[in-house]
C-alpha positions as CSV (number, residue, x, y, z in Angstrom):
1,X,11.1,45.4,50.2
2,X,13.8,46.6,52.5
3,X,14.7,44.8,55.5
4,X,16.0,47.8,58.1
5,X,17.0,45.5,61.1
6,X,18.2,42.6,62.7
7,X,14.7,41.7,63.9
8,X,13.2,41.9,60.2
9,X,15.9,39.9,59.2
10,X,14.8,37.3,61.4
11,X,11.2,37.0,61.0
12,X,11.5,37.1,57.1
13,X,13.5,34.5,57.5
14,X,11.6,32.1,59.2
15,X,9.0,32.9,57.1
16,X,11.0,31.6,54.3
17,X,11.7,28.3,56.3
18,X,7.9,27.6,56.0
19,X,7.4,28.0,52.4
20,X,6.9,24.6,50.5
21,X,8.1,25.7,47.2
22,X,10.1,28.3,45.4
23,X,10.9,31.4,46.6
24,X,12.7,34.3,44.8
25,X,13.3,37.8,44.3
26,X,14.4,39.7,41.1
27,X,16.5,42.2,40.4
28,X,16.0,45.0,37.8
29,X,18.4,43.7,35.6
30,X,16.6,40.3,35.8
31,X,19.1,38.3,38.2
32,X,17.1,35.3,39.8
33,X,17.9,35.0,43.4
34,X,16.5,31.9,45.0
35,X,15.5,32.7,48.4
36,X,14.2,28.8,49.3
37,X,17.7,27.3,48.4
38,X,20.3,27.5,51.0
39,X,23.1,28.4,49.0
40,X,21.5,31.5,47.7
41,X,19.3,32.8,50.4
42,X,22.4,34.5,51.9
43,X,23.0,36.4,48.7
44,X,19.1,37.0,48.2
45,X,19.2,38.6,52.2
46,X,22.0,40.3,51.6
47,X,20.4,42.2,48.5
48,X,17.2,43.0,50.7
49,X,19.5,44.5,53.2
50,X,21.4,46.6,50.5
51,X,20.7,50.2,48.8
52,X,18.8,49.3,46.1
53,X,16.2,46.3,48.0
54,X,13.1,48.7,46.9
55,X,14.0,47.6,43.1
56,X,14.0,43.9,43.7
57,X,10.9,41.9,43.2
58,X,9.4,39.2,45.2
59,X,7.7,36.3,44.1
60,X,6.5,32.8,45.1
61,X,5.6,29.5,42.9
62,X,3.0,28.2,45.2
63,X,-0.8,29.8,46.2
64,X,0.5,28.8,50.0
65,X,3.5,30.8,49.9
66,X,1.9,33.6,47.9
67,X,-0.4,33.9,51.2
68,X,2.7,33.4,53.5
69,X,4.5,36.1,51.4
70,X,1.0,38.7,51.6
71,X,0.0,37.9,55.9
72,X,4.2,38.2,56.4
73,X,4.0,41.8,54.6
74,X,0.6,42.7,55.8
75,X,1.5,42.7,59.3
76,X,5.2,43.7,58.0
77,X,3.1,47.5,57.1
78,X,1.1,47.2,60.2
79,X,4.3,47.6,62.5
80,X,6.1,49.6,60.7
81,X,3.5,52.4,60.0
């Protein structure tokens, strides 16, 4: 996933501020980026902002923020297309 503006930035985001568990994407080289932890979620951004964002993957702990994750990137597509 490859966030392209200000106003993805944004709504992924808050998305993120109402998950109830962990968060995270991963890199190809298997670097863990917790995206539910302040002191990482800038990095975690920053890395779906940057050249190689389609490489990372996104993942969730919880069934609730599995579904957050999915209706966030459902209507994510629908906009975008």
């Amino acid at each position: 996933m490859k966030i392209r503006s200000m106003r993805e930035l944004a709504a992924f985001n808050e998305m993120l501020n109402r998950c109830c568990g962990q968060v995270w994407i991963e890199s190809p080289d298997g670097e863990k980026l917790d995206l539910t932890e302040e002191s990482t979620r800038t990095r975690g951004l920053s890395a779906l902002l940057g050249e190689r964002a389609e490489e990372y993957g996104i993942y969730a702990r919880s069934r609730e923020d599995e579904m957050l994750l999915l209706d966030y990137f459902c209507t994510w597509v629908r906009k975008t297309a």
